[in-house]
C-alpha positions in Angstrom: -13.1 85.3 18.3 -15.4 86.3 15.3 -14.5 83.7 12.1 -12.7 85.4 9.0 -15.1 85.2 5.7 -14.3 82.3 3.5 -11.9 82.8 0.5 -12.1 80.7 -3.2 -8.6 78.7 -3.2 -7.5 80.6 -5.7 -7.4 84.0 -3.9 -6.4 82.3 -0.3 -3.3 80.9 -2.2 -2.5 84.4 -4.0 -3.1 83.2 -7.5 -5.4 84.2 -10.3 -8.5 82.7 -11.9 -8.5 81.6 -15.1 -11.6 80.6 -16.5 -11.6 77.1 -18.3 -11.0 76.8 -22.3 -13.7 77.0 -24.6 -13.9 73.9 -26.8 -12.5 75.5 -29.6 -9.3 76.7 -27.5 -8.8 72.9 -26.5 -8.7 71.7 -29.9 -6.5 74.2 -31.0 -4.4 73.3 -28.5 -4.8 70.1 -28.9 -3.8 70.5 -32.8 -0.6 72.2 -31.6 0.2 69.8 -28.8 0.1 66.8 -31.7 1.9 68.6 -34.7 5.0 69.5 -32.2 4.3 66.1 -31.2 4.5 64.8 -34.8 7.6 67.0 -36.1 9.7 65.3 -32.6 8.8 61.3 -33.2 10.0 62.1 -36.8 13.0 63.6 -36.2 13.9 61.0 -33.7 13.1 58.3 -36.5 15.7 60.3 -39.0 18.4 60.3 -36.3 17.9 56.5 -35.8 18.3 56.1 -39.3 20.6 58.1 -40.0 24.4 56.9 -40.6 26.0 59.7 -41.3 27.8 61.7 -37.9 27.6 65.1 -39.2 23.9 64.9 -40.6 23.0 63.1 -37.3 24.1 66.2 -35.6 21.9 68.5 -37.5 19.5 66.6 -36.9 19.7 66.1 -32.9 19.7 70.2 -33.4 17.0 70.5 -35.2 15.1 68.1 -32.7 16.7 70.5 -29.6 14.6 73.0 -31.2 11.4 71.2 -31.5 12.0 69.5 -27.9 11.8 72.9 -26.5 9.0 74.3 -28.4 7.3 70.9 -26.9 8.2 72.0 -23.4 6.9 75.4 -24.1 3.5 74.4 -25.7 1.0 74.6 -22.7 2.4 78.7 -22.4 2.9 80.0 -26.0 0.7 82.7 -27.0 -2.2 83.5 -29.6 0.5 84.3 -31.9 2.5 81.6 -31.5 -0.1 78.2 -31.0 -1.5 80.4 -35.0 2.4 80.4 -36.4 2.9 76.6 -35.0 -0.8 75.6 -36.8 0.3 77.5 -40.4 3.9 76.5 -40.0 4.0 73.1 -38.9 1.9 71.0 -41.1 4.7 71.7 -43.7 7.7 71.1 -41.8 5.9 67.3 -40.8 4.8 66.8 -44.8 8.4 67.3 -45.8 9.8 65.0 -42.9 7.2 62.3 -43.6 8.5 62.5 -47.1 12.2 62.4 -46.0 11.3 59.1 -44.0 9.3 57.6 -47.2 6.0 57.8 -45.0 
């Protein structure tokens, strides 16, 4: 019985390769992982706070959002890991503010 060639894990379980990040790629995501990162804790420090029912509520919302965006992180594209890094340093100055950080 002649032996079958040997196959790279990848191909013998149907999958793809992808090569590694470069070292800029991981601190990009890297910066995107922590500002989503950021934006949730803070959020979840205003609804602790918070006293009022109905701006506790827009607030759990708003952190609904930002929980899936969190989720979604490791998959978003280009486009969205470059809107995240212009976008989000704002959104976490003005809830630092908010919270009297």
């Amino acid at each position: 019985m002649p032996e079958e060639p040997k196959k790279h894990i990848t191909e013998a379980l149907g999958g793809q390769f992808i090569p590694p990040l470069s070292h800029a790629e991981r601190k990009e995501r890297e910066r995107v992982y922590n500002l989503i990162r950021g934006v949730l804790t803070c959020y979840n420090s205003l609804i602790a706070l918070e006293a009022d029912e109905a701006r506790k509520s827009e607030l759990e919302a708003k952190r609904t959002f930002y929980t899936d965006e969190f989720r979604r992180h490791v998959g978003m594209t280009d486009a969205e890991r470059a809107d995240v890094l212009r976008t989000y340093p704002g959104v976490l100055s003005r809830l630092r503010a908010e919270l009297g950080e």
